[in-house]
N, C-alpha and C positions, 0 to 999 in steps of 0.2 A: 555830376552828370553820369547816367549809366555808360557802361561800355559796350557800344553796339555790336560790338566780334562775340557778346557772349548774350544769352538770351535768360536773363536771371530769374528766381522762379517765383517770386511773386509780384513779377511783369509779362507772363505768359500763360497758354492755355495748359490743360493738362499735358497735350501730347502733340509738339509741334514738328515731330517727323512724318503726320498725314500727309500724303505729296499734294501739296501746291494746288488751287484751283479745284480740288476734285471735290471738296466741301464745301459749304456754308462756313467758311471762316471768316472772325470778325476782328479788327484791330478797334480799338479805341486809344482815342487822343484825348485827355483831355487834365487843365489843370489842378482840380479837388484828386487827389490819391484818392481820400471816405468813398467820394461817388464813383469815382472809375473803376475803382475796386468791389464796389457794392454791386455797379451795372452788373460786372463783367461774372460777377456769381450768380447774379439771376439770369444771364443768359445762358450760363452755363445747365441752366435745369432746365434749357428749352431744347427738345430735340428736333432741332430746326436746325440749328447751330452744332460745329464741332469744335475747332481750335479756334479760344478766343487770347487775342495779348491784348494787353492795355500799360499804357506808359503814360507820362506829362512831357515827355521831351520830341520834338519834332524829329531830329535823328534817329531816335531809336525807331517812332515811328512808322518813318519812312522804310529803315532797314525792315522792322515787321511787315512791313506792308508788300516788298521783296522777297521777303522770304513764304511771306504765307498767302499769297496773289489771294486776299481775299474777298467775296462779293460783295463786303459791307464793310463799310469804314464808318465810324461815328468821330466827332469832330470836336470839340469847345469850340462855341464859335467866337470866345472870348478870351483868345490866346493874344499874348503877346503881338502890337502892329504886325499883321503880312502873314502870320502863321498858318494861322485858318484857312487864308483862301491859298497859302504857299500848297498847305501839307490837301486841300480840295483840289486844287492842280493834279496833284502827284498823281493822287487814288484815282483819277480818273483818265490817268494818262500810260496808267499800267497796259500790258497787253490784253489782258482782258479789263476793261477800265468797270470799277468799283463803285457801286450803288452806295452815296453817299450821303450821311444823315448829319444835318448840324444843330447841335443841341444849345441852349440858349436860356438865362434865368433871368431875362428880360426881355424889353418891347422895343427892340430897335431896329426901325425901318431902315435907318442908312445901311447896318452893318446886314442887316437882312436881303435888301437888294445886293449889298455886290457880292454876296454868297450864290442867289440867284444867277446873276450874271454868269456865273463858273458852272450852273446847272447841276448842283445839288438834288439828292431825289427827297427827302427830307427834310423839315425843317419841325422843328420840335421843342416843346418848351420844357425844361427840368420840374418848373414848377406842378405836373400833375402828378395824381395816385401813378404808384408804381406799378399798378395792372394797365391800366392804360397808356404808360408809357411801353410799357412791354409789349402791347398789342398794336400800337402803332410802329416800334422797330420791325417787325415782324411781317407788317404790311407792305412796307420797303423793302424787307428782302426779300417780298414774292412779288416785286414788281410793279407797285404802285407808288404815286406819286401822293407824298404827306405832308399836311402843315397842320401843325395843335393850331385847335382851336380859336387861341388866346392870340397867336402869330397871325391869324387871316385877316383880322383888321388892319395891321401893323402896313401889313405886305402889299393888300388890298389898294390903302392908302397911298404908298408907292408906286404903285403900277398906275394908278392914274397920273400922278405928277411925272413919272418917266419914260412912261411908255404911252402916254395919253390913252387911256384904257377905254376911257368914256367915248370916245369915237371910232375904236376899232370895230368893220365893218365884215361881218363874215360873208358878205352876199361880194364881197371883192374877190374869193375865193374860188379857183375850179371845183367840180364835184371831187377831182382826186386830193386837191390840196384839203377837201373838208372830210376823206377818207386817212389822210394823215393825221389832220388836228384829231380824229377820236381816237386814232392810236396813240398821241402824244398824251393823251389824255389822260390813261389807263397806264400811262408810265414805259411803252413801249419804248427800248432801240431802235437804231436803224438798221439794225439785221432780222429783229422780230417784225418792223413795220413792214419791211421787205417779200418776209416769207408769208405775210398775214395779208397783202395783197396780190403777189405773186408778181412782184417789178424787181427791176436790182436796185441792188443797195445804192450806186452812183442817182438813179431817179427818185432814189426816197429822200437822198440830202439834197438835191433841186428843191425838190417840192418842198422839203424845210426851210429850206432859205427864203425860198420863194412868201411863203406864208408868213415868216416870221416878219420880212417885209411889208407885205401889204397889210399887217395885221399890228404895225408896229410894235413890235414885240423884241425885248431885248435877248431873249434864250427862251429857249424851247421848254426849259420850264417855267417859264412863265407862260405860255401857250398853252401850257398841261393845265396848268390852274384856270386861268380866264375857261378853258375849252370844260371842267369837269364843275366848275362852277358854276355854270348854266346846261349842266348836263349833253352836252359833247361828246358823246362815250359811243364807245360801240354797243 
C-alpha cells in the first residue's frame, strides 16, 4: 500500500503545491492502474483541469482528497464492499463538498441506486469512446447532472421499483418547490439554488425536503434526473 505522509509521483498531478480549492483539481479512485493512469493523462490536456492524483487505494485517496479539496472526485464504482460509497461520503462531506463522478463497466441497478442515495453528480459508463467520456467528465465539473446513456435504463428501472417513480405527482408541488426541482435539475447546490432565487439557504433545504417528499424521491439526485428527463430545467 502507498504511504499517504508522501505523495508519490506517478500517483499525482504535475504540481500539487497549487493552494487547495482555488482549481479544478481532480482525484481519481479507482482499481485498473492502465485506466486511472490513462484517464488522468487525458484530463491532464484539458484546461479545465489543474492538479489531478490518482491512486487505487481509499487512504491515499482520501488524504488526496485533503490535501487537494478538489471539485471533482471520480470513483470505481466497483471497489471493494463499502469503498465507493465510504470514499462518495468523504468527497462530499469535505468543506467544500466535491462534484462527484462514478464510473462503472457495467449495468448494475442495485449498486447504481445506493451510489444515488449518497447523490453522486455523475454516473458514467467506462464502456464509451474516450472523447465522450471526456465531454461528459467535463459537463460535471461545470455543474450538471450526468448518466451515460447505457446507465439510464439501468437507473430508470430502479427509480420506479424504489422510489415509485410512475406515480410521482408534480402538480403535489408549490410553484416554489417546482422553481427548485429545475434547479435540482441543471445540477444546482443549495447555495447556487439560493442565490438563483434570492431565498436563504435554510428555505432552499425545506423546500428540498419538502419535494423530495411529496415527490417520493430518495435524493435529490434522483429529483435532478426524473425533473431533466421530462425537461424540468430552467
Amino acid at each position: 500500500m502507498d504511504n499517504p505522509s508522501t505523495l508519490p509521483m506517478n500517483e499525482q498531478s504535475s504540481d500539487l503545491q497549487t493552494q487547495p480549492g482555488s482549481q479544478n483539481n481532480v482525484v481519481i479512485v479507482d482499481n485498473s492502474p492502465l485506466f486511472r493512469e490513462a484517464l488522468a493523462a487525458k484530463l491532464h490536456e484539458e484546461s479545465l483541469f489543474t492538479n489531478i492524483a490518482e491512486t487505487g487505494d481509499k487512504q491515499l485517496g482520501m488524504f488526496y482528497m485533503d490535501r487537494l479539496q478538489p471539485s471533482l472526485v471520480i470513483i470505481d464504482m466497483h471497489m471493494k464492499k463499502g469503498i465507493s460509497t465510504e470514499l462518495l461520503r468523504y468527497a462530499t462531506s469535505l468543506p467544500k463538498p466535491a462534484r462527484v463522478i462514478m464510473l462503472t463497466d457495467r449495468d448494475d441497478s442495485e449498486e447504481l441506486m445506493t451510489t444515488v442515495h449518497f447523490q453522486a453528480e455523475g454516473y458514467l459508463s467506462k464502456l464509451i469512446e474516450v472523447s465522450e467520456l471526456l465531454t461528459q467528465i467535463k459537463r460535471v465539473a461545470q455543474g450538471q447532472v450526468v448518466v451515460s446513456n447505457r446507465l439510464m435504463a439501468a437507473l430508470t428501472r430502479s427509480f420506479r421499483d424504489d422510489a415509485q417513480d410512475n406515480v410521482a405527482d408534480l402538480g403535489a408541488l408549490t410553484n416554489r418547490e417546482k422553481d427548485v426541482l429545475k434547479c435540482l435539475s441543471i445540477g444546482m447546490r443549495n447555495q447556487e439554488i439560493a442565490d438563483y432565487l434570492n431565498i436563504s439557504i435554510g428555505t432552499v433545504k425545506v423546500h428540498v425536503k419538502h419535494l423530495l417528499k411529496k415527490m417520493g424521491f430518495a435524493s435529490r439526485t434522483q429529483a435532478a434526473l426524473w425533473g431533466r428527463e421530462r425537461g424540468i430545467t430552467i
